[in-house]
CHARMM-style PDB file with segment names, atoms N, HN, CA, C and O in Angstrom:
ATOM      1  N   UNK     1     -54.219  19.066  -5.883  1.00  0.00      PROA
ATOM      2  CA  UNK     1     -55.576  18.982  -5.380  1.00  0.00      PROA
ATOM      3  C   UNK     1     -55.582  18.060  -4.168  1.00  0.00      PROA
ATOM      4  O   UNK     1     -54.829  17.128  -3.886  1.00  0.00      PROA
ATOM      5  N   UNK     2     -56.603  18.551  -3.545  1.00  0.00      PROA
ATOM      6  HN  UNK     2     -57.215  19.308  -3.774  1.00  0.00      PROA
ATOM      7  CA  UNK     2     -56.738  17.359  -2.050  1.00  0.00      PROA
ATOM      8  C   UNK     2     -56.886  16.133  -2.522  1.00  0.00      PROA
ATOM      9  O   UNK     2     -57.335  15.819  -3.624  1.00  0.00      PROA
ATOM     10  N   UNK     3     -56.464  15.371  -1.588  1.00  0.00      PROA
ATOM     11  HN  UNK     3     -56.099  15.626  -0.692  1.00  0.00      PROA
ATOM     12  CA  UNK     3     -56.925  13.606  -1.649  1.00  0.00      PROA
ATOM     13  C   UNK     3     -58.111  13.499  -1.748  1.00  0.00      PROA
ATOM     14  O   UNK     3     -58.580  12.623  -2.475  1.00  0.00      PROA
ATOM     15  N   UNK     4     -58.823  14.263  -1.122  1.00  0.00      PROA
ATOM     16  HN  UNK     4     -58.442  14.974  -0.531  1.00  0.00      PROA
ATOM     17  CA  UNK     4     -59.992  13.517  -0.690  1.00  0.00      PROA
ATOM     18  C   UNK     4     -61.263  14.716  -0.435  1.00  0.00      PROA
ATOM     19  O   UNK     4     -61.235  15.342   0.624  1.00  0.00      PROA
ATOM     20  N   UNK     5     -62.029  14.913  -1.139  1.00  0.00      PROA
ATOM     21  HN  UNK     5     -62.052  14.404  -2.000  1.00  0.00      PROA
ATOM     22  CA  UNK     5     -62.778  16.516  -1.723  1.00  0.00      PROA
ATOM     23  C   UNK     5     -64.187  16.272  -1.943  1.00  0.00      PROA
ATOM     24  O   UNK     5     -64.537  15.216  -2.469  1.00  0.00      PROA
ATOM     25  N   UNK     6     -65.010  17.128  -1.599  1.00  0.00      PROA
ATOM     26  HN  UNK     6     -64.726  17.986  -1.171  1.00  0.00      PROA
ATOM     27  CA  UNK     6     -66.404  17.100  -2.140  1.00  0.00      PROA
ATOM     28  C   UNK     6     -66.841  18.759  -2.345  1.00  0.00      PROA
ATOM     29  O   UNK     6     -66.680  19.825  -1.751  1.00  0.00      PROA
ATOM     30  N   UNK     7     -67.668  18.109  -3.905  1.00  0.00      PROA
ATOM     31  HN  UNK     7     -67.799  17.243  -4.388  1.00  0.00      PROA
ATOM     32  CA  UNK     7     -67.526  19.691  -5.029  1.00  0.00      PROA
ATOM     33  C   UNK     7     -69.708  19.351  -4.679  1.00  0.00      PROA
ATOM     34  O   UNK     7     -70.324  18.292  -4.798  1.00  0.00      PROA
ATOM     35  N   UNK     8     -70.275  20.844  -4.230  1.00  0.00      PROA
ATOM     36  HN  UNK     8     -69.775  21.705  -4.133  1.00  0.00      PROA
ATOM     37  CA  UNK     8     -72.025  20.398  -4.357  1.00  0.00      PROA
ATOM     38  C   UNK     8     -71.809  21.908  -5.463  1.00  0.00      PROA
ATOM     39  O   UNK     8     -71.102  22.903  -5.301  1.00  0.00      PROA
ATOM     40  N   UNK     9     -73.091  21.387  -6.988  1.00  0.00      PROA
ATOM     41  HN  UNK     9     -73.665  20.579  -7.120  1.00  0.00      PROA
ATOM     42  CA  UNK     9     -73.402  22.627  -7.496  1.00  0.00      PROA
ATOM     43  C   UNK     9     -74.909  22.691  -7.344  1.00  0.00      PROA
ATOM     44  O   UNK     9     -75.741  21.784  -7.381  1.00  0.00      PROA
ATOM     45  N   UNK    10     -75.071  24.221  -7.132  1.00  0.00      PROA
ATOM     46  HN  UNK    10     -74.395  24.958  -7.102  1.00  0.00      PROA
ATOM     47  CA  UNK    10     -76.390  23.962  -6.871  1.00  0.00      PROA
ATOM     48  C   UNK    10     -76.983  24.856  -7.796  1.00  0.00      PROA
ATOM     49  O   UNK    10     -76.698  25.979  -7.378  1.00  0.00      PROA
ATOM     50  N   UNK    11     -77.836  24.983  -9.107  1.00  0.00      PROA
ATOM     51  HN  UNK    11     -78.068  24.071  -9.446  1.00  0.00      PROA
ATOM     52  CA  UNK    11     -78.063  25.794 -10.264  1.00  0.00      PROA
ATOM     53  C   UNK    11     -79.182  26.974  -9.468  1.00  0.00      PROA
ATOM     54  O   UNK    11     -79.858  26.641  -8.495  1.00  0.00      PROA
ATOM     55  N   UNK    12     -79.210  27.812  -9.830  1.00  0.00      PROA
ATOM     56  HN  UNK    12     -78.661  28.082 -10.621  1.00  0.00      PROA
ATOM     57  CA  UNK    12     -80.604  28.938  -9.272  1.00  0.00      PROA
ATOM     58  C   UNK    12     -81.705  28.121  -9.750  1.00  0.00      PROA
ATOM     59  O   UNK    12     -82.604  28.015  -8.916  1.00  0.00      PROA
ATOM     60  N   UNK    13     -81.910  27.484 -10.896  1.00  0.00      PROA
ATOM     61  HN  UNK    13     -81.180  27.570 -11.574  1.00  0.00      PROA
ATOM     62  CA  UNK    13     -83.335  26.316 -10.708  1.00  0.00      PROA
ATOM     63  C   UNK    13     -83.776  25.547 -10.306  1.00  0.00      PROA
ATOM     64  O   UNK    13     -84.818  25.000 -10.668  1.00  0.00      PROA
ATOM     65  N   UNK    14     -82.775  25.179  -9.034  1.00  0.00      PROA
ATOM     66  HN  UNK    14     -81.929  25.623  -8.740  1.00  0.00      PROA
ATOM     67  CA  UNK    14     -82.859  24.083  -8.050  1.00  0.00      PROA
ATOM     68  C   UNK    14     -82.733  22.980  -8.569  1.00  0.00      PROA
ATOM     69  O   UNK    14     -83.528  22.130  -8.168  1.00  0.00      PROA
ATOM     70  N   UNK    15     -81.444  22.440  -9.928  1.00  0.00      PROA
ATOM     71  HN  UNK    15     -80.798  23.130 -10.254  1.00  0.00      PROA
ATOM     72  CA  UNK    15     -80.579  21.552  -9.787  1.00  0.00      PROA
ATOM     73  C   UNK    15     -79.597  21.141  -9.528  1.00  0.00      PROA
ATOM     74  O   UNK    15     -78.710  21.757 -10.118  1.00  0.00      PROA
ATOM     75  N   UNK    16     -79.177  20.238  -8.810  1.00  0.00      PROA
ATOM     76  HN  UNK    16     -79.898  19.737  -8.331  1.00  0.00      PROA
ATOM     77  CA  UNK    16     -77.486  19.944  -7.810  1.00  0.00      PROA
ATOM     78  C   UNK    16     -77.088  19.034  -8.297  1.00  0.00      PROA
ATOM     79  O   UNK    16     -77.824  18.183  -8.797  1.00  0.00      PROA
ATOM     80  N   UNK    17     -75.764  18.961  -8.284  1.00  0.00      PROA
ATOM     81  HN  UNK    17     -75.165  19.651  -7.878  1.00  0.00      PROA
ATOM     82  CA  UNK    17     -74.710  18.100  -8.335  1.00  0.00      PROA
ATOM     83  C   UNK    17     -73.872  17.956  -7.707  1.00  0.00      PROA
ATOM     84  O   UNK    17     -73.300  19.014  -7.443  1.00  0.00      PROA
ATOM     85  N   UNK    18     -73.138  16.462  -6.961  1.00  0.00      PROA
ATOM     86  HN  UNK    18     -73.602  15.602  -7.175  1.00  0.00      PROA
ATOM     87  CA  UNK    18     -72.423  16.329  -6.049  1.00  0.00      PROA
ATOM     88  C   UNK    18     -71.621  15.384  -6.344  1.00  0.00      PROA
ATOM     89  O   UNK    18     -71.997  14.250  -6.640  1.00  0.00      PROA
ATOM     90  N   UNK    19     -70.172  15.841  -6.281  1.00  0.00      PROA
ATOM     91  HN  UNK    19     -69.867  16.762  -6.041  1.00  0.00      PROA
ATOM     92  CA  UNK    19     -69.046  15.189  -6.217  1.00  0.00      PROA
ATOM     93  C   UNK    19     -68.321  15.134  -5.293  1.00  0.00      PROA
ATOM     94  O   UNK    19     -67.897  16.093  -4.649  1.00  0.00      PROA
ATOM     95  N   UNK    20     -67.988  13.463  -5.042  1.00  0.00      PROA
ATOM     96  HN  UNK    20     -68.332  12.684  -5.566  1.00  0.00      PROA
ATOM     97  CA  UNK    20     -67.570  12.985  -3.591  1.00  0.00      PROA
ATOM     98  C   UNK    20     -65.852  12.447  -4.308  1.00  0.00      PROA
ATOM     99  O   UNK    20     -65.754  11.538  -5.133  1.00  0.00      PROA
ATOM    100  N   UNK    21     -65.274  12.830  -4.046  1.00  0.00      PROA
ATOM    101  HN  UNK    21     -65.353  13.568  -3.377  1.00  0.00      PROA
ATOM    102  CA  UNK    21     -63.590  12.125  -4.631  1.00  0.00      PROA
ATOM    103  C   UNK    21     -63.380  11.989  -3.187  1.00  0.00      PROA
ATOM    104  O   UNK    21     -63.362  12.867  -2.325  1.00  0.00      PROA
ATOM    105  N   UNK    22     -63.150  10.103  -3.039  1.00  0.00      PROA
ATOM    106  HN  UNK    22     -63.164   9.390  -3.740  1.00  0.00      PROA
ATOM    107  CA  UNK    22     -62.276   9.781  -1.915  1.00  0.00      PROA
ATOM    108  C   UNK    22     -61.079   8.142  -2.775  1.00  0.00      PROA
ATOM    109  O   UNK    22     -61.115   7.513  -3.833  1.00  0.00      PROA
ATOM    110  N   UNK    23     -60.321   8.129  -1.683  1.00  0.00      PROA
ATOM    111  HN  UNK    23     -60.292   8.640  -0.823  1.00  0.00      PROA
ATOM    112  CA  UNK    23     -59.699   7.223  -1.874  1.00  0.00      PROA
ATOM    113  C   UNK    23     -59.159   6.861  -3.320  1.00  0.00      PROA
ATOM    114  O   UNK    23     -59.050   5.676  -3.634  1.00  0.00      PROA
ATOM    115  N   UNK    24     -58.872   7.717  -4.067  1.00  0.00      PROA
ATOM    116  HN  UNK    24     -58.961   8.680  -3.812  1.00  0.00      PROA
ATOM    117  CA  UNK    24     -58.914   7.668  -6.129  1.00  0.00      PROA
ATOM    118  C   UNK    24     -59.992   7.334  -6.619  1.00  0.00      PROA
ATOM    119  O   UNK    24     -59.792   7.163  -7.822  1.00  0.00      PROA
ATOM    120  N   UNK    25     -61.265   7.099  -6.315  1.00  0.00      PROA
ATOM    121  HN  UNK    25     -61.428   7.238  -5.338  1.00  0.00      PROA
ATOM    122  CA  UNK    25     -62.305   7.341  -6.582  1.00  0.00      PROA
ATOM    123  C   UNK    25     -63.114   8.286  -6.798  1.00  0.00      PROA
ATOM    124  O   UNK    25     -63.030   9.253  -6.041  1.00  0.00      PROA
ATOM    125  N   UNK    26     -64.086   8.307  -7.827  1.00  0.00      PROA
ATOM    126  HN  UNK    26     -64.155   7.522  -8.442  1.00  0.00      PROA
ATOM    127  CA  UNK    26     -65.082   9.558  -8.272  1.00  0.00      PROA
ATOM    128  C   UNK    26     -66.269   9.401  -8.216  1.00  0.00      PROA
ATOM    129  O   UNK    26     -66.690   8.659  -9.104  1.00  0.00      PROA
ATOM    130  N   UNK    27     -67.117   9.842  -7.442  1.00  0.00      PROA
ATOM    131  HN  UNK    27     -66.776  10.445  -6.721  1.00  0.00      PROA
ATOM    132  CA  UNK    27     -68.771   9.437  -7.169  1.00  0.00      PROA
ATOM    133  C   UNK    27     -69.482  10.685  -7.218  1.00  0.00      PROA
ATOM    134  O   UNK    27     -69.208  11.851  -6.935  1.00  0.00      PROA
ATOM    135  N   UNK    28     -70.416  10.113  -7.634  1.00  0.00      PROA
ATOM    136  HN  UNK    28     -70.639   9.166  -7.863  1.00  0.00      PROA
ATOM    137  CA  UNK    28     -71.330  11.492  -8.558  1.00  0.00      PROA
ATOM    138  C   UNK    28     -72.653  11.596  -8.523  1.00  0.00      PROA
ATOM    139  O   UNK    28     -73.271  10.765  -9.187  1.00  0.00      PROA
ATOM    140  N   UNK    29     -73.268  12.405  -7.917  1.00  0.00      PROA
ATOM    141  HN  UNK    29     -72.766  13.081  -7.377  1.00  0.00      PROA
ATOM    142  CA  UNK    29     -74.707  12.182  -8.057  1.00  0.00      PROA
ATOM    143  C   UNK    29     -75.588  13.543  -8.414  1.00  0.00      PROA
ATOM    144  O   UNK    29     -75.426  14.438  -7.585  1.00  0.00      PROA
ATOM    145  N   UNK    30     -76.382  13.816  -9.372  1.00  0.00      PROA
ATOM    146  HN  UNK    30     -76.514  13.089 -10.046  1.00  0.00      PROA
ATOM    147  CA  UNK    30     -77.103  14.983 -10.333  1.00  0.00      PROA
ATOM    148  C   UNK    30     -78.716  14.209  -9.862  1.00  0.00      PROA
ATOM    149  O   UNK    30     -79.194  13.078  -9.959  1.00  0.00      PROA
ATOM    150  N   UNK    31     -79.193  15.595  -9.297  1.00  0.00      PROA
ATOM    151  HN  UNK    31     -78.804  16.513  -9.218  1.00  0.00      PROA
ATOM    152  CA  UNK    31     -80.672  15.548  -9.014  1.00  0.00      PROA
ATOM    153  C   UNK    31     -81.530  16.619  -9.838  1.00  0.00      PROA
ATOM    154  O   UNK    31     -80.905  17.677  -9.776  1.00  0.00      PROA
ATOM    155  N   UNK    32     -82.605  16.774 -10.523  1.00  0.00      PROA
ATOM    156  HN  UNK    32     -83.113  15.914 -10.574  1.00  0.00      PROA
ATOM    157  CA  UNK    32     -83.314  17.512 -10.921  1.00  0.00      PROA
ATOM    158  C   UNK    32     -82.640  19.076 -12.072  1.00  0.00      PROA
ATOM    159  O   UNK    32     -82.773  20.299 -12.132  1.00  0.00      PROA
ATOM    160  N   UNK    33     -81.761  17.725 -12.936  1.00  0.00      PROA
ATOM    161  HN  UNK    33     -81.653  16.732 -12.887  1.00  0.00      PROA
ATOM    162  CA  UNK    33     -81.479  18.838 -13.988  1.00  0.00      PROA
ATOM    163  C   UNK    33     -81.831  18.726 -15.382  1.00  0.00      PROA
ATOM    164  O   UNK    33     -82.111  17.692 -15.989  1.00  0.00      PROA
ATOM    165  N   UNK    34     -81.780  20.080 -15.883  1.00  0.00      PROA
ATOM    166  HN  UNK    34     -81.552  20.919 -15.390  1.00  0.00      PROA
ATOM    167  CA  UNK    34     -82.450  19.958 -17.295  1.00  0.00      PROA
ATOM    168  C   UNK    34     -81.561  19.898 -18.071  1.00  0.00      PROA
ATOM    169  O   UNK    34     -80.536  20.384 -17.591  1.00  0.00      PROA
ATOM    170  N   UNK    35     -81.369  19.291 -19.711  1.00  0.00      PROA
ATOM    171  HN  UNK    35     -82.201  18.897 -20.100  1.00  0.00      PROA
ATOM    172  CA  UNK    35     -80.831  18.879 -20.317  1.00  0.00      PROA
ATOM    173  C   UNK    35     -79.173  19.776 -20.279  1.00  0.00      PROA
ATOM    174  O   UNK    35     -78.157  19.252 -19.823  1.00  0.00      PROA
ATOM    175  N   UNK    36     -79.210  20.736 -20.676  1.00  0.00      PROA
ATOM    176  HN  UNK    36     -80.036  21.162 -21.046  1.00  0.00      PROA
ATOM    177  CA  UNK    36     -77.967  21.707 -20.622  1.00  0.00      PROA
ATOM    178  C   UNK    36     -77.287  21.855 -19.611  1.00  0.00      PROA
ATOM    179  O   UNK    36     -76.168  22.327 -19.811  1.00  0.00      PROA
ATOM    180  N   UNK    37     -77.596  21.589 -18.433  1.00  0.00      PROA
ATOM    181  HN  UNK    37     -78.505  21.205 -18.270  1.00  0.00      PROA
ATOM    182  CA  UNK    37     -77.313  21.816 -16.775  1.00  0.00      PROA
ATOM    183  C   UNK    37     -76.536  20.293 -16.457  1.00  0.00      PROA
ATOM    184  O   UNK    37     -75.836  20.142 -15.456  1.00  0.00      PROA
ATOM    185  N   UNK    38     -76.789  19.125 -17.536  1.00  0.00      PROA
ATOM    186  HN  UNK    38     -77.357  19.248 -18.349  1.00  0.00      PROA
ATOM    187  CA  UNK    38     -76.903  17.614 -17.352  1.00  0.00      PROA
ATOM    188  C   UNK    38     -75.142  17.722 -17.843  1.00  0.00      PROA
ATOM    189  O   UNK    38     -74.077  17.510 -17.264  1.00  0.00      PROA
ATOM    190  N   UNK    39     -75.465  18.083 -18.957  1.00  0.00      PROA
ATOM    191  HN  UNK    39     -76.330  18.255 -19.428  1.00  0.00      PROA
ATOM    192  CA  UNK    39     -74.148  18.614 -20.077  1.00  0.00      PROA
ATOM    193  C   UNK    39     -73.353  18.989 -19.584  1.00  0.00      PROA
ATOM    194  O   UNK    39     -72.264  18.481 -19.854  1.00  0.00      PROA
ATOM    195  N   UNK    40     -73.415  20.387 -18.300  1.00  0.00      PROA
ATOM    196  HN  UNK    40     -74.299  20.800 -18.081  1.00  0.00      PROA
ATOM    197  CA  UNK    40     -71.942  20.978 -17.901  1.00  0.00      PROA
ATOM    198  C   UNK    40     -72.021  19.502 -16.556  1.00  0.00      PROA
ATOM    199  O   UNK    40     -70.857  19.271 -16.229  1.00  0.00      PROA
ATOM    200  N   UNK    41     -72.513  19.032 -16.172  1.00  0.00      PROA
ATOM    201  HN  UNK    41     -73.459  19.220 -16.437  1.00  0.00      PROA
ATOM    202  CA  UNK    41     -72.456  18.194 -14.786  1.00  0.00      PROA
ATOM    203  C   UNK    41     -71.361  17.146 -15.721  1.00  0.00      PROA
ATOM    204  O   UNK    41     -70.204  16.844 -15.428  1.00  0.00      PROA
ATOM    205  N   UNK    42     -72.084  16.770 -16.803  1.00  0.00      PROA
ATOM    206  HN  UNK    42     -73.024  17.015 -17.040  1.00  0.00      PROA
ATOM    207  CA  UNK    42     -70.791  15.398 -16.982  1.00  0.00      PROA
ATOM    208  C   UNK    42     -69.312  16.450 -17.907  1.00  0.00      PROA
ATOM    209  O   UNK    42     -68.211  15.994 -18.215  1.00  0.00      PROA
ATOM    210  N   UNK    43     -69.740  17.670 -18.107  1.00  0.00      PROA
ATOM    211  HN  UNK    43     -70.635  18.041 -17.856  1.00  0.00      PROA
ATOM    212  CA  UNK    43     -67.919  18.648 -18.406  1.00  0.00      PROA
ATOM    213  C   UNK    43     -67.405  18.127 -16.984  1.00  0.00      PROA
ATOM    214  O   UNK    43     -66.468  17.335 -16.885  1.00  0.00      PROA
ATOM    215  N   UNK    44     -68.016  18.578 -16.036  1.00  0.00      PROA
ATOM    216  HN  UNK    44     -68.778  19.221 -16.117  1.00  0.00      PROA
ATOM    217  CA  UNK    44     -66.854  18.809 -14.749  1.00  0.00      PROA
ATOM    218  C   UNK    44     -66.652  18.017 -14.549  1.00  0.00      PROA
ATOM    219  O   UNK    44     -65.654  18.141 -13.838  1.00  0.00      PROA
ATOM    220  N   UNK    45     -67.011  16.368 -14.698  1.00  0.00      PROA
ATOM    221  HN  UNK    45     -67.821  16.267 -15.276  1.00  0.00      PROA
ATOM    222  CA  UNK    45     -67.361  14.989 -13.860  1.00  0.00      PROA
ATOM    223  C   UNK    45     -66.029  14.481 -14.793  1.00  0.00      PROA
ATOM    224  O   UNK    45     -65.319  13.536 -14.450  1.00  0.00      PROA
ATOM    225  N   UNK    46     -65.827  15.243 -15.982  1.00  0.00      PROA
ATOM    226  HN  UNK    46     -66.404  16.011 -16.261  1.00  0.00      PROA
ATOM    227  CA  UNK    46     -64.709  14.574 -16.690  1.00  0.00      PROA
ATOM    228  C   UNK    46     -63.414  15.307 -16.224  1.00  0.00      PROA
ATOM    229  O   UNK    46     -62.371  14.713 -15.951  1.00  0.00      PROA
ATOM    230  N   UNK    47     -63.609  16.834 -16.153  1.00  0.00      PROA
ATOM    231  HN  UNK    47     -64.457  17.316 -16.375  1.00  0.00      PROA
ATOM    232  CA  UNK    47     -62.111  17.142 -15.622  1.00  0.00      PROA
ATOM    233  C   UNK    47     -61.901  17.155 -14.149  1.00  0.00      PROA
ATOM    234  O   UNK    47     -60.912  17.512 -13.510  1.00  0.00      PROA
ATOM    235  N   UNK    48     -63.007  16.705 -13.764  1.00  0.00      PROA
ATOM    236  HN  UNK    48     -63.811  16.415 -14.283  1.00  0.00      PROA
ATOM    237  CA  UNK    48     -62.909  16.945 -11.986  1.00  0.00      PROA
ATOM    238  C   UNK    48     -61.406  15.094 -12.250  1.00  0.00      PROA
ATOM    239  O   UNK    48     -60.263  14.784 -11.914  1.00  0.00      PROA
ATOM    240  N   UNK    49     -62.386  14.611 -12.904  1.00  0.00      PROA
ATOM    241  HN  UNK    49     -63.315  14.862 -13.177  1.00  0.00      PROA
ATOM    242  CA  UNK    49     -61.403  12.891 -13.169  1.00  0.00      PROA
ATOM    243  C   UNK    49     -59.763  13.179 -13.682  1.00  0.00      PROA
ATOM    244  O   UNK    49     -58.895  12.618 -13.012  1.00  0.00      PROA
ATOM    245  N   UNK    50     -59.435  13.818 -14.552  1.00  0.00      PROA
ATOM    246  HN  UNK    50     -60.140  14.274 -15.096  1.00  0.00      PROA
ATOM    247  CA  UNK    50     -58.505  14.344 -15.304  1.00  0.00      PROA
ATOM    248  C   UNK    50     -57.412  14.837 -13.803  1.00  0.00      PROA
ATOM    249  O   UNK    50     -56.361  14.289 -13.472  1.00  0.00      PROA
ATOM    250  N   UNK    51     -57.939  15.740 -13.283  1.00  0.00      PROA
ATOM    251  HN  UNK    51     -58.794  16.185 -13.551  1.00  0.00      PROA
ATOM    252  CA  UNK    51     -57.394  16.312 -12.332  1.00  0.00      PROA
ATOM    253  C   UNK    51     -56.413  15.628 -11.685  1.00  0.00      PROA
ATOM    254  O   UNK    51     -56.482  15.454 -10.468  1.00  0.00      PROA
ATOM    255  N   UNK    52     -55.355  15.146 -12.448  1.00  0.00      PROA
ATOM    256  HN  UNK    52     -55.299  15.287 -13.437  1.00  0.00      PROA
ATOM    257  CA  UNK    52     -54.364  14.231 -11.519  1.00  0.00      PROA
ATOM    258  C   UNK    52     -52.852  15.766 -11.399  1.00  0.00      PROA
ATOM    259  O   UNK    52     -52.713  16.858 -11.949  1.00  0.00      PROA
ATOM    260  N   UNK    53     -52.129  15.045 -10.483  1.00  0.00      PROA
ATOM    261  HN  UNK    53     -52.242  14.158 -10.037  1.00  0.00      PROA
ATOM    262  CA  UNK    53     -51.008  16.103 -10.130  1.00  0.00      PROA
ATOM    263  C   UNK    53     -50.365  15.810 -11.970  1.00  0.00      PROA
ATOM    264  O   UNK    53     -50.238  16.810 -12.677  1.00  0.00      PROA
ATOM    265  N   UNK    54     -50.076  14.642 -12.456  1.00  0.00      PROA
ATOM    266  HN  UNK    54     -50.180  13.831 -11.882  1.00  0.00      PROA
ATOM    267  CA  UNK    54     -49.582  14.867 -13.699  1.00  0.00      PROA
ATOM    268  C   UNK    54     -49.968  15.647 -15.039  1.00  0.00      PROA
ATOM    269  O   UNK    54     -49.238  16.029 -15.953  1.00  0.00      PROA
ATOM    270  N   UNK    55     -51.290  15.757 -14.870  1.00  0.00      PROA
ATOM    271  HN  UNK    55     -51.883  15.446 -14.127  1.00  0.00      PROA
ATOM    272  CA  UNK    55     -52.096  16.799 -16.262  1.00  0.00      PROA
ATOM    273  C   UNK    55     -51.721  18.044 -16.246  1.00  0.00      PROA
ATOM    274  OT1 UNK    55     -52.160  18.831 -17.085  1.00  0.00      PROA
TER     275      UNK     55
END
């Protein structure tokens, strides 16, 4: 995976999520989602983290 990446989801109900990975860092920011939409945002927020060349 790149060094250095930004993931935007944007749901058809007009909630987003944005992941900024720089420098081995993970920054994250979820605007206007409903409970289930909240749920897959912190799935990916965990394997987007996981995502090392060793896993």
């Amino acid at each position: 995976m790149a060094t250095n990446y930004t993931v935007i989801y944007t749901h058809p109900s007009g909630g987003t999520a944005t992941f900024i990975y720089e420098d081995g860092e993970l920054s994250s920011l979820a605007k206007g989602l409903d409970a289930e939409q909240f749920w897959v945002f912190k799935q990916v927020k965990s394997l987007l983290l996981r995502n090392d060349e060793g896993d």
